[in-house]
MMTF fields as JSON, N, C-alpha, C and O atoms, coordinates in Angstrom:
{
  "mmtfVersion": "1.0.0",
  "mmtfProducer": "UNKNOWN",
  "numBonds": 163,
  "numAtoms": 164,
  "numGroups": 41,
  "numChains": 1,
  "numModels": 1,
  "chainsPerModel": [1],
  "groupsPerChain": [41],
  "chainIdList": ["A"],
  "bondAtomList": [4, 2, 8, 6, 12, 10, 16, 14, 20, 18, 24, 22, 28, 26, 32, 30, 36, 34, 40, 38, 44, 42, 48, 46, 52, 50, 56, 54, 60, 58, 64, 62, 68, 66, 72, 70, 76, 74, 80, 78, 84, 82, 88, 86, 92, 90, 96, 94, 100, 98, 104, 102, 108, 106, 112, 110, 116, 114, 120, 118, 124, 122, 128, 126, 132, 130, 136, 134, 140, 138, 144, 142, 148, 146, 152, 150, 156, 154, 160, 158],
  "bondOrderList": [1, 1, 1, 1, 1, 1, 1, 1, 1, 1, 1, 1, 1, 1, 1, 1, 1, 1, 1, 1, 1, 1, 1, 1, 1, 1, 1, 1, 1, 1, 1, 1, 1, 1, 1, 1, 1, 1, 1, 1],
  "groupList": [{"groupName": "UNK", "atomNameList": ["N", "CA", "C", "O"], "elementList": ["N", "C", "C", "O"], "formalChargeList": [0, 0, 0, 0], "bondAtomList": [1, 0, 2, 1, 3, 2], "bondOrderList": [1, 1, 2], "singleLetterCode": "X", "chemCompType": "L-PEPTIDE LINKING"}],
  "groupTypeList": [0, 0, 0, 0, 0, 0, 0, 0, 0, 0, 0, 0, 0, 0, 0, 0, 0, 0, 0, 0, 0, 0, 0, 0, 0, 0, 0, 0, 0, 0, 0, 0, 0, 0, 0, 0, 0, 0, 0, 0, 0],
  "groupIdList": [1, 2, 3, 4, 5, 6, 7, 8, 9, 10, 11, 12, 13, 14, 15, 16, 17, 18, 19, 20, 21, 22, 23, 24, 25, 26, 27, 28, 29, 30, 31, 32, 33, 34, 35, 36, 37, 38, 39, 40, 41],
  "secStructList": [7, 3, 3, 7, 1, 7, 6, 2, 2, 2, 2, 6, 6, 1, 1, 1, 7, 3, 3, 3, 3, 3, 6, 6, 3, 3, 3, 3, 3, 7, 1, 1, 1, 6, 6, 7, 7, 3, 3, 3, 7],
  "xCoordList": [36.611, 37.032, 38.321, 38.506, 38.961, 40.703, 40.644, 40.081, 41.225, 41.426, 42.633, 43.172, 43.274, 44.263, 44.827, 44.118, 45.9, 46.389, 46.221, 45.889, 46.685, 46.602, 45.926, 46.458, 44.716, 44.006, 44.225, 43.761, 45.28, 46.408, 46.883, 47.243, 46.756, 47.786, 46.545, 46.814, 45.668, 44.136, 43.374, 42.541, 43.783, 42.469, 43.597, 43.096, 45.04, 45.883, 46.116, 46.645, 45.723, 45.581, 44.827, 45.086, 43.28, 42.816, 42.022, 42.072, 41.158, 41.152, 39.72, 39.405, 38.615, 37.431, 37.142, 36.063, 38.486, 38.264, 37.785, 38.108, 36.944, 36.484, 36.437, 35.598, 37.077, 36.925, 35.53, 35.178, 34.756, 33.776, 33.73, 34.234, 33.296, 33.025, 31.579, 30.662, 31.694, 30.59, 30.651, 31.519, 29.678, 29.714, 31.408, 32.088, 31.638, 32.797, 34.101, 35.219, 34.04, 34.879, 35.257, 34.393, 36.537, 36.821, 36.756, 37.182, 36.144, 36.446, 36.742, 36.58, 37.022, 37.591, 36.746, 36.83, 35.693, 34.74, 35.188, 35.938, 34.771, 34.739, 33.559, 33.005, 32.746, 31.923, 31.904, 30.932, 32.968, 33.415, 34.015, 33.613, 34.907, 35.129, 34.468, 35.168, 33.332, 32.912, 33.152, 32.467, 34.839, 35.213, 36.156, 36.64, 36.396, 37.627, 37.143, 36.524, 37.152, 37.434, 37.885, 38.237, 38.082, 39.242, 38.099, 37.118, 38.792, 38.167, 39.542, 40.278, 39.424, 40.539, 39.581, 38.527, 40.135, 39.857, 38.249, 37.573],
  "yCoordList": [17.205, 18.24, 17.813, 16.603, 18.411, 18.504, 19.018, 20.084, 18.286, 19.299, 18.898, 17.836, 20.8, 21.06, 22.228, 23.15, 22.03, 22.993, 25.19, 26.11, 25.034, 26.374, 26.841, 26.391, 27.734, 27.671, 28.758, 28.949, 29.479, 30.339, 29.887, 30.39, 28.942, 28.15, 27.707, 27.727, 27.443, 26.883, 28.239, 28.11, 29.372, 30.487, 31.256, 31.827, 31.246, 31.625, 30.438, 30.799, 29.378, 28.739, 28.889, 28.187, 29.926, 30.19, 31.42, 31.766, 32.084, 33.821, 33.771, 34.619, 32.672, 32.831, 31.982, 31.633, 31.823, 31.331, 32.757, 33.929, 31.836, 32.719, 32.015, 31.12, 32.238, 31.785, 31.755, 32.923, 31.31, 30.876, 30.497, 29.387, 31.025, 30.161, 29.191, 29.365, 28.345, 28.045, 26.9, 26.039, 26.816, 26.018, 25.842, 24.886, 27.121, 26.892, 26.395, 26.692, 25.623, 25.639, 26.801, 27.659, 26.909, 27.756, 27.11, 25.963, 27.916, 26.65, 27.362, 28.542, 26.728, 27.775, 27.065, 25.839, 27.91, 27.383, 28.168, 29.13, 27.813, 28.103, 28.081, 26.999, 29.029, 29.073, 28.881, 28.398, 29.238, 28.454, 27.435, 26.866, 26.897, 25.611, 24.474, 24.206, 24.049, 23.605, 22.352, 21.557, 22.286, 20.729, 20.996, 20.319, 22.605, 23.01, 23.107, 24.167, 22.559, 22.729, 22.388, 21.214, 23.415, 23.043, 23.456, 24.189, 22.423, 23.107, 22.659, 21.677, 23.675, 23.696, 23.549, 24.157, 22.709, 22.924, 21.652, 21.456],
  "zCoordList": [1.301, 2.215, 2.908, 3.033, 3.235, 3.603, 4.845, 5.098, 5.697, 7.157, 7.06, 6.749, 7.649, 7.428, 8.64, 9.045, 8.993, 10.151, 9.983, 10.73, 8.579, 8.101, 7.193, 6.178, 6.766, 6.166, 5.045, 3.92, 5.985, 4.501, 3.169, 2.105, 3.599, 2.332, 1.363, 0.162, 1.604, 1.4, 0.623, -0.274, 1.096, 0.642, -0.498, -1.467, -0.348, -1.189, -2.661, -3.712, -2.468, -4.032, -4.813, -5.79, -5.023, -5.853, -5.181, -4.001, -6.399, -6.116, -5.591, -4.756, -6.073, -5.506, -3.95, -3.47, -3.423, -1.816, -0.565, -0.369, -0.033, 1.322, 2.672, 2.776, 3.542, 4.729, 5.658, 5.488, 6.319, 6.875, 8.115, 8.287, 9.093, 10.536, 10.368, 9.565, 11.194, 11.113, 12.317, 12.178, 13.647, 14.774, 15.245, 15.618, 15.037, 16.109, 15.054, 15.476, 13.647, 13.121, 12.032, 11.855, 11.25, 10.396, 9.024, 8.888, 7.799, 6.854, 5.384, 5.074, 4.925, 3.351, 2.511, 2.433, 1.677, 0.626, -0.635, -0.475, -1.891, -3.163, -3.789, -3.594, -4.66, -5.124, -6.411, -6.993, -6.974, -8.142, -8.367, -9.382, -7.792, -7.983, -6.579, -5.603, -6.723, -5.128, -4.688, -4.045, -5.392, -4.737, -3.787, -2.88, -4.338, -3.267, -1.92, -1.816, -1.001, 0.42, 1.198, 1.315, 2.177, 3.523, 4.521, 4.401, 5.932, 7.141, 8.355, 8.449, 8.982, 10.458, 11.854, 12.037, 12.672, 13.998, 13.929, 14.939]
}
């Protein structure tokens, strides 16, 4: 997992990204590829 300032840049590199809250953070998951992730904050 990658923490990262902008999570634009993160959900715009591939087509099956979705953004996520979860306890207060934001986080970008993939269901197809599930190594991809980012989280901010």
């Amino acid at each position: 997992m990658k923490v990262i300032n902008s999570l634009k840049t993160a959900k715009l590199r591939e087509k099956g990204c979705r953004v996520v809250r979860r306890r207060g953070r934001v986080y970008v998951i993939n269901k197809k590829n599930p190594r991809f992730k980012a989280r901010q904050g």
